[in-house]
N, C-alpha and C positions, 0 to 999 in steps of 0.2 A: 308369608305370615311367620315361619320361622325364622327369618331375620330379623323380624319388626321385634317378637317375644324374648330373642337372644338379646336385640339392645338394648333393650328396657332393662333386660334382669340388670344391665352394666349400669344404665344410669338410674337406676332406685339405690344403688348404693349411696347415692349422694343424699344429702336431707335437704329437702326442699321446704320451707317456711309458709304457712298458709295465710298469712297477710299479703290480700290483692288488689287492683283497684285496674280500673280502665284504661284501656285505650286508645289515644285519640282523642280524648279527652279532657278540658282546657277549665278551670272556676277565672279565670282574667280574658274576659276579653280580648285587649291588647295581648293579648302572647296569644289568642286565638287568629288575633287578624294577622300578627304575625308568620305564623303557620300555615298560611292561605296564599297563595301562591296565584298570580295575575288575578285576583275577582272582583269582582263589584260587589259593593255592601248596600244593602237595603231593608231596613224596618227600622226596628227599634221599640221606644216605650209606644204604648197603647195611649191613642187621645181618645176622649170623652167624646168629643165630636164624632167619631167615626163609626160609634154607637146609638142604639134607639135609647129613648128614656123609659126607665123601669128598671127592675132587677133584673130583667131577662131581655134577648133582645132576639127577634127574630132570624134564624138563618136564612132566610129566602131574600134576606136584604142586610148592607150592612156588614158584610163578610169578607169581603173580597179587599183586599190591602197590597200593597205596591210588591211582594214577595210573592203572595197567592192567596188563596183562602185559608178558614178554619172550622171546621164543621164538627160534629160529635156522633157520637151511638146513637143518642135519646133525639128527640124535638127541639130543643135549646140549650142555651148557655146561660151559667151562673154569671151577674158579672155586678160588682161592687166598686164604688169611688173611694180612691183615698182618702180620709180625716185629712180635714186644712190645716195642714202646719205638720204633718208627718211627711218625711222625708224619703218620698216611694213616687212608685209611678202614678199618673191623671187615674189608669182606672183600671183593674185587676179581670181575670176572667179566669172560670173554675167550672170543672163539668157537675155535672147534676151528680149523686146517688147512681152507684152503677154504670154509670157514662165513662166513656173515653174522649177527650178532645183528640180532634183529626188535626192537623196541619197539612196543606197540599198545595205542593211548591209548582210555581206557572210553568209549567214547561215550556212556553214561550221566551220566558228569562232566560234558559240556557239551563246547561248543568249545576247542580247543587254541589258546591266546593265545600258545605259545613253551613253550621247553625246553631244560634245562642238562644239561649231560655232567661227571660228575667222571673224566677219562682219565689213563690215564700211556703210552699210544702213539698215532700216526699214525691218521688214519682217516677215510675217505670217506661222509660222511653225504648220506643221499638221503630226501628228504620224500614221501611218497605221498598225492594224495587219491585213491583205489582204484589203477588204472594210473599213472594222471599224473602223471609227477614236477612237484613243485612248486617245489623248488631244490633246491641239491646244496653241502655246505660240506665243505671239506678241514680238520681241523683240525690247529693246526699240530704238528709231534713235540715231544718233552720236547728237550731238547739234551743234550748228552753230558755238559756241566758242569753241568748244574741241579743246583742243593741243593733244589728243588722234589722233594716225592714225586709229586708230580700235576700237571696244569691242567686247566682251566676251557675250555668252547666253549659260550655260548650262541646261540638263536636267537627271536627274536619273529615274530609273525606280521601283520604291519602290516597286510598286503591279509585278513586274518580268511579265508584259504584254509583249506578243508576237509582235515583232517588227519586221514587213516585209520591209519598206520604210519610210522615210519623204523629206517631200516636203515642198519647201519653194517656197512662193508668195513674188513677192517684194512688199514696202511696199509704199507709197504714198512718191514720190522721192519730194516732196516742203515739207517736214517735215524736211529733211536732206540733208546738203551738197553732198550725194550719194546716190545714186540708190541704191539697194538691191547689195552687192558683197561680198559674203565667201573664205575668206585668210587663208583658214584651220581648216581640221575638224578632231578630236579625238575623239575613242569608246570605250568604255568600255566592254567588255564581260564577261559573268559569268555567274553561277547558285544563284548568291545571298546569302545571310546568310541562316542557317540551321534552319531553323525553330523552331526544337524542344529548340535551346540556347536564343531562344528570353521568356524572361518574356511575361504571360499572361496578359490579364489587369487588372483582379484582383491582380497580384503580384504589377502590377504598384500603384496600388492604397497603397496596405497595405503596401508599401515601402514608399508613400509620407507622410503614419499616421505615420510610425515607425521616419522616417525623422523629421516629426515636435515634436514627444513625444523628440527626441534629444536634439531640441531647445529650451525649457522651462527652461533650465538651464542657461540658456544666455537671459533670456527674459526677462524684468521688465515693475514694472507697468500696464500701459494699454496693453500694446505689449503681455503680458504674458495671459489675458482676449481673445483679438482677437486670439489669437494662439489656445488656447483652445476652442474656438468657433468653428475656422476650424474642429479642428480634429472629434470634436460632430458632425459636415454633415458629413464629410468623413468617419467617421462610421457607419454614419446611411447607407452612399453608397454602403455599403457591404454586406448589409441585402441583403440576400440569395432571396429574394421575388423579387429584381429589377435585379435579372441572370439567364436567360436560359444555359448558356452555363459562362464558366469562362472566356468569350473572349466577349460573347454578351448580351445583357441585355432583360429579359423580356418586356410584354406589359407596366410596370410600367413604361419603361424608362423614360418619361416626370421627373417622379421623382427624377429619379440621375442625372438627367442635371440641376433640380432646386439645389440639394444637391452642386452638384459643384459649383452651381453658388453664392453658400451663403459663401464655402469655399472660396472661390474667393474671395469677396467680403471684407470681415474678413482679409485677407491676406494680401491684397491692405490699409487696414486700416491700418497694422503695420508700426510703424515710423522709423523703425530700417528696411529699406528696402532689404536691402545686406542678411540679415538674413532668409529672407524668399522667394526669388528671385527663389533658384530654386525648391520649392517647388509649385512656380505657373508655373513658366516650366514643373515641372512635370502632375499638373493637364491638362494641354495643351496637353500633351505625352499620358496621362491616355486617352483624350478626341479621340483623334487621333485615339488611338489604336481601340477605339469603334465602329467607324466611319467607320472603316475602313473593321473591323468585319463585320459589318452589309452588307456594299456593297459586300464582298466573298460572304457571303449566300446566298442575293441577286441572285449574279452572277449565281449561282449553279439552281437558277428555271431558266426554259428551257421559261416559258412564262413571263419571268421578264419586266417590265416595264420602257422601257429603256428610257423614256424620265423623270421618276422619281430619277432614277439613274443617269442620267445628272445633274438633281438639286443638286441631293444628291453630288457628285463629286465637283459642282459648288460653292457650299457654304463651304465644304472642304478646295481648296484653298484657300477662303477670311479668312476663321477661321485661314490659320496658315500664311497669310501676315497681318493680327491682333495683333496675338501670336507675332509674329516675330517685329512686333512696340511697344510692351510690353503694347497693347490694350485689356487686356487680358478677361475683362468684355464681352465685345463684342464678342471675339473669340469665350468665351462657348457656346453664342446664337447660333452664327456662327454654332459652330460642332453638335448644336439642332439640327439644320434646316437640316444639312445632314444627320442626322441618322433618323430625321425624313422620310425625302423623302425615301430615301434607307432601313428604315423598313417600306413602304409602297409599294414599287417595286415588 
């Protein structure tokens, strides 16, 4: 415990920014299915047909869709037809007052690789595998000016966490023109990519030095200075002293987090920005992979500290909706803080 309090006093020195956002988390489709890795795609918009006639329509029938079911808290579902000539889905569905819609994915399909929402309100998504919440996404409301009939909220499942259910909470209806209502939903199933074809994180790393020894050729000036600065942390990051494992890093880790940070830093200096772009992508990838390490191991103690792993997870996604603003100073801190908490779980 006085390690953990020593590194923090180190990294609060840094300012961390409090705009965040998800992740794992996809509004295109396409870059969803992109991100999905061997699966089979199944659902989509909701037909009329597949419904009883009335505003409501019985659960004990009429439920059950090529993905799985859908079911709620209450006795029924809300469920409304498009206006002919609006540009939306055949027909909308929306929980009652107090209700949650269930989603529950066939676990005869296979494992759940991720999942789209066609919504036109607010609403708090919560992932289940049995009890355990596995995340939780707000998606965003429609706005009051959209010429949008709908949006889009995906979600992938990187860590191939067990997905029994999700549930969605509507979300505060004075936020948005509409209440909580899902116009189609699509799933993804799989086993995911094969593990052993994934680069380790050490490979990640000696690929973003070999990457930039590339660039020196193209580099002038000052640009040719910071380049070479980089690659000196990034080699010191490889020193066998800061790796327990080729995926995780020893007790030293503060160090290679400081190491990136200075690569980083150097990077963001070059003026020739195009040129070194995905180089800090990559150290973002590199950080990730770590991150990500550390929470499996984690995972694997029976008396893991699951409210430290919530941080650790927590500050994960702010590091890659950082990353993803090309905030990238920040992100590192970001991916500290989770490998902090999650090598102390």
């Amino acid at each position: 415990m006085t390690r953990l309090l020593t590194t923090l006093s180190i990294a609060i020195l840094f300012c961390v920014p409090s705009f965040l956002n998800a992740q794992e988390t996809f509004t295109d489709p396409a870059e969803w299915r992109d991100a999905i890795c061997d699966a089979t795609f199944v659902g989509g918009e909701f037909i009329r047909d597949e419904f009883a006639d009335g505003p409501f329509f019985d659960l004990a029938a009429n439920q059950t869709l090529d993905w799985g079911s859908i079911g709620t808290t209450g006795e029924s579902i809300g469920l409304f037809p498009t206006p002919i000539g609006q540009a939306a889905p055949d027909v909308c569905i929306f929980p009652l007052i107090d209700q949650d819609l269930i989603f529950t994915p066939d676990p005869a399909a296979g494992n759940v690789a991720g999942f789209c929402f066609q919504y036109t309100g607010p609403a708090l998504i919560t992932i289940y595998d049995g009890s355990n919440v596995i995340d939780t996404i707000m998606s965003p409301p429609l706005p009051f000016d959209s010429t949008d009939p709908f949006l889009m909220i995906c979600w992938s499942n990187s860590n191939q966490a067990n997905v029994t259910r999700i549930e969605l909470t509507r979300g505060d209806p004075t936020t948005s023109p509409n209440a909580l209502s899902i116009c189609g939903a699509e799933f993804a199933f799989g086993d995911g990519c094969d593990a052993d074809s994934d680069p380790t994180c050490q490979d990640r790393l000696q690929g973003i030095i070999d990457g930039l020894y590339g660039k020196l050729d193209s580099a002038s000036g000052y640009d040719l200075d910071w380049i070479e600065a980089a690659i000196y942390e990034l080699e010191c990051a490889q020193d066998p002293v800061l790796w327990e494992t080729e995926n995780r890093l020893s007790d030293y880790g503060t160090l290679f987090f400081q190491k990136n940070f200075y690569a980083t830093y150097y990077l963001e200096c070059v003026s020739d920005n195009a040129l070194v772009e995905d180089c800090l992508i990559g150290i973002q990838d590199l950080l990730g992979c770590v991150v990500d390490a550390e929470i499996d191991y984690a995972l694997e103690n029976p008396d893991v500290d699951t409210n430290l792993l919530a941080y650790a997870e927590y500050f994960e996604e702010y590091a890659d909706a950082f990353a993803d603003s090309e905030m990238y100073l920040n992100a590192v801190l970001l991916h500290f803080y989770a490998w902090l908490f999650a090598n102390h779980a």
